[in-house]
C-alpha positions in Angstrom: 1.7 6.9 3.1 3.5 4.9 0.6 1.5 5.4 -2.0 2.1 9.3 -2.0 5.8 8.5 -1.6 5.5 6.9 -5.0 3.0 9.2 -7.1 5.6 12.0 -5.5 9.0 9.8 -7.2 6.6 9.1 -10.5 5.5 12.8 -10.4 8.1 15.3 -11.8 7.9 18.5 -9.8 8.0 20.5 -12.9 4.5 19.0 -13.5 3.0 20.7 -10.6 5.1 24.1 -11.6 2.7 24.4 -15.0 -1.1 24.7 -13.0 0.9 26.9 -10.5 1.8 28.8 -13.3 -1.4 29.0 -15.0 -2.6 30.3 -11.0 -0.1 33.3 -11.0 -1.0 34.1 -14.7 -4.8 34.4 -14.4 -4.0 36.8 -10.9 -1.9 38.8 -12.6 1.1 38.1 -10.6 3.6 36.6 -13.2 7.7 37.6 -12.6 6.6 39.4 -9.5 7.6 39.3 -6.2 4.2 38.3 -4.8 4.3 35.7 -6.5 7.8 34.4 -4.6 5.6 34.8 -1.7 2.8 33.6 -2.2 4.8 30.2 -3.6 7.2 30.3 -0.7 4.5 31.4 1.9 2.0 28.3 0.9 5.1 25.9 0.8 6.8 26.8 4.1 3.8 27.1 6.3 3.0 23.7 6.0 6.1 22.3 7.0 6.4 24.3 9.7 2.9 23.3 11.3 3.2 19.4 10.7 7.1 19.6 12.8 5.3 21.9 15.5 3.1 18.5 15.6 6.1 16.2 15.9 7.1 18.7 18.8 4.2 18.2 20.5 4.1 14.3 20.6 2.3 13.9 17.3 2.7 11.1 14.9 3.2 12.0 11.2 -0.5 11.0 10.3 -1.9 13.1 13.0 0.2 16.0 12.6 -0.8 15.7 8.8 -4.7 15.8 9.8 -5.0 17.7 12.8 -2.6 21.1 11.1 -2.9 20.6 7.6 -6.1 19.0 6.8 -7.4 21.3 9.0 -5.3 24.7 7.5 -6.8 23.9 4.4 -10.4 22.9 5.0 -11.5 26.7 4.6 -10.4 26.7 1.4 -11.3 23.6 0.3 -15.3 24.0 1.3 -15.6 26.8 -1.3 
């Protein structure tokens, strides 16, 4: 956990804007509104699961696994 708090202080955000970027280029979605939503859509559903987590009595490594691990395992298979 305290590793990823550093890499994320070391990390600029603007360095994760540029393959983002590259994403909404190659779909065709540059200055568009789906783009917004798809950006604000993939970065506020997260957040929302892991303190639905906390709600329901779950530390912040299990919330982490059992919601977002798990959100993203579909995509990350293939």
């Amino acid at each position: 956990m305290f590793l990823l708090f550093v890499l994320g202080l070391v990390i600029p955000l603007q360095l994760g804007m540029i393959p983002l970027y590259q994403l909404m280029r190659d779909a065709g979605l540059p200055r568009t509104y789906t783009s917004l939503i798809v950006f604000y859509t993939g970065h506020e559903l997260p957040r929302a699961s892991e303190e639905a987590a906390h709600v329901d009595g779950a530390t912040a490594f299990q919330g982490f696994r059992r919601h977002i691990i798990k959100g993203f395992a579909g995509g990350l298979k293939g």
